[in-house]
matplotlib code that plots the C-alpha trace (Angstrom):
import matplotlib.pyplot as plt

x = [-11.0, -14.6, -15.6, -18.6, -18.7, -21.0, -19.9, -18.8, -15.7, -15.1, -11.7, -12.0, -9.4, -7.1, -4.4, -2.5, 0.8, 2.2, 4.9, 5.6, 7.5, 7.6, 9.8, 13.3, 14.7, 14.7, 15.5, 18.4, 20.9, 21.1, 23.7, 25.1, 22.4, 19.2, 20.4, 20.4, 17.6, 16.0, 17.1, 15.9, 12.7, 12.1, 13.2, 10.4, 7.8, 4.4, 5.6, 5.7, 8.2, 9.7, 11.7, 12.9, 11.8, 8.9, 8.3, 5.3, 4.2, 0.6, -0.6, -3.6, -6.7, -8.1, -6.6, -8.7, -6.7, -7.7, -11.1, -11.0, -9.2, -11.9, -15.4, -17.9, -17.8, -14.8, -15.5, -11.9, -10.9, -10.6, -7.4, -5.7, -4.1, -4.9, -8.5, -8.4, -6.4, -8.9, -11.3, -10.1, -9.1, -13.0, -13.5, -11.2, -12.8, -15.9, -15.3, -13.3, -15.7, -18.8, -17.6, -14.1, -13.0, -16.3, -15.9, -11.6, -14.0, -11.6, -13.4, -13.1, -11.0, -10.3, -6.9, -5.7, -4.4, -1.4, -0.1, 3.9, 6.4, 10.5, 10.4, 7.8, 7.8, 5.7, 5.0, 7.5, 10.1, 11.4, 11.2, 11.9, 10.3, 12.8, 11.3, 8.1, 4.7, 4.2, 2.1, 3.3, 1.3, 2.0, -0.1, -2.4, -1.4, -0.8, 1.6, 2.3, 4.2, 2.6, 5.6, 6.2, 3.8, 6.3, 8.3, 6.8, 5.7, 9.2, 11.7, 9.8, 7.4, 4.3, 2.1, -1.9, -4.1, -5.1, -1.4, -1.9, -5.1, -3.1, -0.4, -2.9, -4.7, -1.7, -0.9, -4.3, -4.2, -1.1, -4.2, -6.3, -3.1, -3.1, -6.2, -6.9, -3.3, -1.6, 1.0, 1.4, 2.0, 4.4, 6.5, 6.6, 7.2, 10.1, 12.0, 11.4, 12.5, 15.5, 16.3, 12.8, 12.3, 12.4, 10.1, 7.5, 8.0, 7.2, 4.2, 3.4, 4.3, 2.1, -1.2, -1.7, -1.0, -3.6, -6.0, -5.5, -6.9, -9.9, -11.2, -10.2, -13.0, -14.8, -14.5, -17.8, -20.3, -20.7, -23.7, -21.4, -19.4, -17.2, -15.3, -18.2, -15.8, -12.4, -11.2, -9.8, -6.6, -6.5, -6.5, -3.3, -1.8, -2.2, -0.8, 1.9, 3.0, 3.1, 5.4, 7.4, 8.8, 9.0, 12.3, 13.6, 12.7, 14.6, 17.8, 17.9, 17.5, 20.0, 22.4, 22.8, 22.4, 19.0, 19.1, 15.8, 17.4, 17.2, 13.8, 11.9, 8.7, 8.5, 8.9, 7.1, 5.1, 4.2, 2.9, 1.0, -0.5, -1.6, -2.8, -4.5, -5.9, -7.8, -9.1, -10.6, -11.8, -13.1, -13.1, -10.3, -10.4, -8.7, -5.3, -3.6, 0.2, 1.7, 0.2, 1.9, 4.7]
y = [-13.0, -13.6, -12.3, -11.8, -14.7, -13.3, -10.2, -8.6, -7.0, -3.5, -3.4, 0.1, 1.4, -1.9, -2.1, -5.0, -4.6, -7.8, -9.7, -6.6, -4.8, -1.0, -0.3, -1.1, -3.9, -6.5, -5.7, -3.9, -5.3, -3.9, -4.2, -7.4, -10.1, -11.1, -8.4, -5.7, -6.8, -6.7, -3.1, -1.7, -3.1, -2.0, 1.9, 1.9, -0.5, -0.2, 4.0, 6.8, 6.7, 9.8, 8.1, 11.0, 11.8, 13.2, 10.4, 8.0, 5.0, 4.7, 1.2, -1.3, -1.1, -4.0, -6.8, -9.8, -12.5, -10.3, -10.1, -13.8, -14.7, -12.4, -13.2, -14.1, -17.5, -18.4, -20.3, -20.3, -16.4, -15.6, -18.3, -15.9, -13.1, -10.5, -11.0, -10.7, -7.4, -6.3, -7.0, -5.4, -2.2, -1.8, -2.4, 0.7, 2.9, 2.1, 2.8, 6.2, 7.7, 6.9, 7.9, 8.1, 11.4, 12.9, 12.7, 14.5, 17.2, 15.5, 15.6, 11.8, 10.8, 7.3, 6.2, 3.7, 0.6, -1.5, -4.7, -4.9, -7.5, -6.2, -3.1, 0.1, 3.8, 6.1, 9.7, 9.4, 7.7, 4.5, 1.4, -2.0, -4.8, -4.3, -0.9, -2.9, -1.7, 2.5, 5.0, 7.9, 10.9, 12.4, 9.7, 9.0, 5.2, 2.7, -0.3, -3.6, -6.3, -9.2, -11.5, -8.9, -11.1, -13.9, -11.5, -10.4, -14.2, -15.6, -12.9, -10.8, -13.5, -11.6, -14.5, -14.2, -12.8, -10.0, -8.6, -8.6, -6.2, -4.0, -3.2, -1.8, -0.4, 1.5, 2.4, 4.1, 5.7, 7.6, 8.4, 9.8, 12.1, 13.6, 14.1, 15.8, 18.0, 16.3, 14.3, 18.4, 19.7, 17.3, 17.5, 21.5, 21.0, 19.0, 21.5, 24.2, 22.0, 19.3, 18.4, 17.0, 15.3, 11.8, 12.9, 14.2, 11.2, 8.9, 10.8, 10.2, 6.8, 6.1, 8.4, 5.9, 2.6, 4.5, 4.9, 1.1, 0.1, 2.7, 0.7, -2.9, -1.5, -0.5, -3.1, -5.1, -2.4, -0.4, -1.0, -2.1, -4.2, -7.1, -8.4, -10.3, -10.8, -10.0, -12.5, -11.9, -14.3, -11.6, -8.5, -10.5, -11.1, -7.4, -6.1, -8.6, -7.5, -3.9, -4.7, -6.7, -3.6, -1.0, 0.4, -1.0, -4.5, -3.8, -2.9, -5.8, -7.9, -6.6, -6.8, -3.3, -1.0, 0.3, 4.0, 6.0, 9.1, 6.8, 5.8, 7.0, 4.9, 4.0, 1.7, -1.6, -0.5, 2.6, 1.1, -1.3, 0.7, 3.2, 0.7, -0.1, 3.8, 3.2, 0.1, 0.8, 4.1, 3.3, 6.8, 9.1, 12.0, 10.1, 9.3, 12.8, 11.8, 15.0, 15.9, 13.3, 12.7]
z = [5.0, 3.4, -0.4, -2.2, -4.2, -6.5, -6.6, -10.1, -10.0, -11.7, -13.3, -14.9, -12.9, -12.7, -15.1, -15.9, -17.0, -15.8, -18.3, -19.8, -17.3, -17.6, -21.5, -19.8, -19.1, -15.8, -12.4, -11.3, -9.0, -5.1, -2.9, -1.7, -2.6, -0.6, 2.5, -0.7, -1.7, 2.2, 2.7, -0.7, -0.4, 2.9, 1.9, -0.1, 1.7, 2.3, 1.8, -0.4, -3.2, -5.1, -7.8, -10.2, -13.3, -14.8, -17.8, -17.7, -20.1, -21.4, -19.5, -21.0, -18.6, -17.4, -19.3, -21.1, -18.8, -16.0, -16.9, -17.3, -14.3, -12.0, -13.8, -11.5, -13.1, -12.2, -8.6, -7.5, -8.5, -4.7, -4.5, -6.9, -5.6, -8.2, -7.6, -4.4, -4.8, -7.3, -4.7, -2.0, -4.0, -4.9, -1.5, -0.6, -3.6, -1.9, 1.8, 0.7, -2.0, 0.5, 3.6, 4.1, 2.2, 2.9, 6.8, 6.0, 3.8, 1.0, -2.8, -3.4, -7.0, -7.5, -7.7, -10.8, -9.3, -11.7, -11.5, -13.2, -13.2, -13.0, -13.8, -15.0, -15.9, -13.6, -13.5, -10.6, -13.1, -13.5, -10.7, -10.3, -8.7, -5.8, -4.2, -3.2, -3.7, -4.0, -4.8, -7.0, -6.4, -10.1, -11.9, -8.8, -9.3, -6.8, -8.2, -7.6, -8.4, -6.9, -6.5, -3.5, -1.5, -1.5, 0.1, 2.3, 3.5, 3.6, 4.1, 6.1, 8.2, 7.2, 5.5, 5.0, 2.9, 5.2, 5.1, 1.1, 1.7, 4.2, 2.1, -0.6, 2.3, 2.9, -0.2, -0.6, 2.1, 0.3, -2.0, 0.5, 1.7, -1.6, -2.2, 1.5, 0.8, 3.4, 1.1, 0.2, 3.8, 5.2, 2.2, 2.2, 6.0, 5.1, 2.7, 5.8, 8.4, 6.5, 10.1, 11.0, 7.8, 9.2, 11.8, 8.8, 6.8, 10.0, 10.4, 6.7, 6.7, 10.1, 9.1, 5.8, 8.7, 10.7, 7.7, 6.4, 10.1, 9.5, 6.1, 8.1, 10.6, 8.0, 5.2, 5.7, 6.5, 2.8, 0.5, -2.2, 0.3, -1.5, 2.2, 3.9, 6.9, 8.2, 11.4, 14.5, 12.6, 9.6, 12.4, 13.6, 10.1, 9.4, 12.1, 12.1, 8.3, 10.0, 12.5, 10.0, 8.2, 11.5, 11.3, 14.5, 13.0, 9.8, 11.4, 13.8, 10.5, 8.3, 11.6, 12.1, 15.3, 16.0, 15.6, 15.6, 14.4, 11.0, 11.4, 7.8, 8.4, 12.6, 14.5, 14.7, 17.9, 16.6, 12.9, 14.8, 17.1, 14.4, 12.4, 15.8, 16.6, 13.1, 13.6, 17.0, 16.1, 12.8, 12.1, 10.0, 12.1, 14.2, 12.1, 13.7, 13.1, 12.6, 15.8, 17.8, 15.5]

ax = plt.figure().add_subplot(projection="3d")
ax.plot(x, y, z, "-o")
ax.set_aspect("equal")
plt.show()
């Protein structure tokens, strides 16, 4: 994918908490290893995490190294991962406040986006590093811990920068549920119907898939545009990181039997072909899970 090189990023809702983890120590340990490690990650992948408590930690905003790092000046910013996060979030905030809420008759709120390394407190309580990348509706923040891009490369056979930018476009498109009252429906829908809760977290989990493909479709065509151009070859790295983590795929991995009455997130056809509906479409409206769930 193509950036702006002369674009100035805006890092006033980009915190970066990195080195400092969250006030509690280093990662816990899960289950048996690298397969513990596989399995917790993927519960929480790319989806919407409840953790558990209700405490939060004040977190710097903006950070001078990050400000450093990202400065137009610097030539080579776009090698660096956080920039290119930075870069694709203000893409998002773009594409969403512009057009995107507007066209789900959402009132558009940015969300915070914050880098961590091991471990931070959220509004949603306390995670590690191992959970993956979340979104925690009580804070409206979106965190990462950008070592989860190795990850995803080598455990999970999901390289390319393009497969960065559709996990955040995921997880903002947990954003976007809040903020239209979905996130709100399916989980009321859950506590009336415990038996179909899979079913409403699929729909959850393939709705935000859905609306990551609308902003791929619609990434280069906003005024304040920073992606000059997404590739035929990052369309194909996105939609192979969304396969990567469908349930079905998961299973097979860790050696277990494939059982879609499991399923939390959907399968790897379904994630890519949501992913797919909102890419082709290039139009919200269109990401009707809960309908076809």
């Amino acid at each position: 994918m193509d950036f702006d090189d002369d674009a100035n990023l805006d890092l006033s809702k980009v915190e970066d908490g990195r080195g400092g983890g969250g006030g509690f120590g280093g990662p816990m340990v899960v289950g048996g290893g690298a397969l513990g490690l596989i399995v917790t990650v993927v519960l929480a992948l790319l989806g919407y995490n409840t953790l558990g408590s209700d405490s939060s930690s004040p977190a710097p905003s903006g950070s001078a190294n990050l400000a450093q790092e990202c400065a137009a000046t610097n030539e080579k910013r776009f090698d660096l991962v956080q920039c290119r996060q930075v870069a694709v979030f203000d893409d998002l905030r773009d594409y969403w406040g512009t057009d995107g809420a507007p066209a789900l008759n959402a009132k558009y709120s940015d969300p915070t986006l914050r880098f961590f390394t091991q471990g931070v407190n959220t509004a949603c309580g306390q995670a590690t590093s191992a959970v993956g990348p979340f979104y925690c509706p009580g804070d409206q923040r979106i965190y990462i811990d950008l070592g989860f891009y190795d990850e995803l490369a080598k455990r999970f056979g999901a390289p390319g920068e393009f497969a960065q930018a559709y996990v955040l476009a995921h997880e903002f498109g947990h954003h976007v549920q809040y903020l239209t009252g979905f996130e709100g429906e399916v989980r009321k829908l859950q506590q009336q119907n415990p038996g179909k809760a899979n079913q409403y977290s699929i729909a959850l989990e393939l709705q935000a898939d859905c609306y990551a493909g609308v902003w791929t479709a619609n990434a280069t065509g906003g005024a304040q545009s920073l992606v000059e151009g997404v590739s035929q070859e990052d369309i194909k790295s996105a939609l192979g990181a969304a396969g990567a983590v469908g349930d079905d795929r998961i299973q097979e991995q860790s050696g277990g039997q494939v059982n879609p009455e499991t399923w939390t997130h959907g399968s790897a056809a379904q994630r890519e072909q949501w992913f797919d509906v909102g890419r082709n479409s290039g139009d919200p409206q269109s990401c009707t899970t809960l309908k076809r769930a």
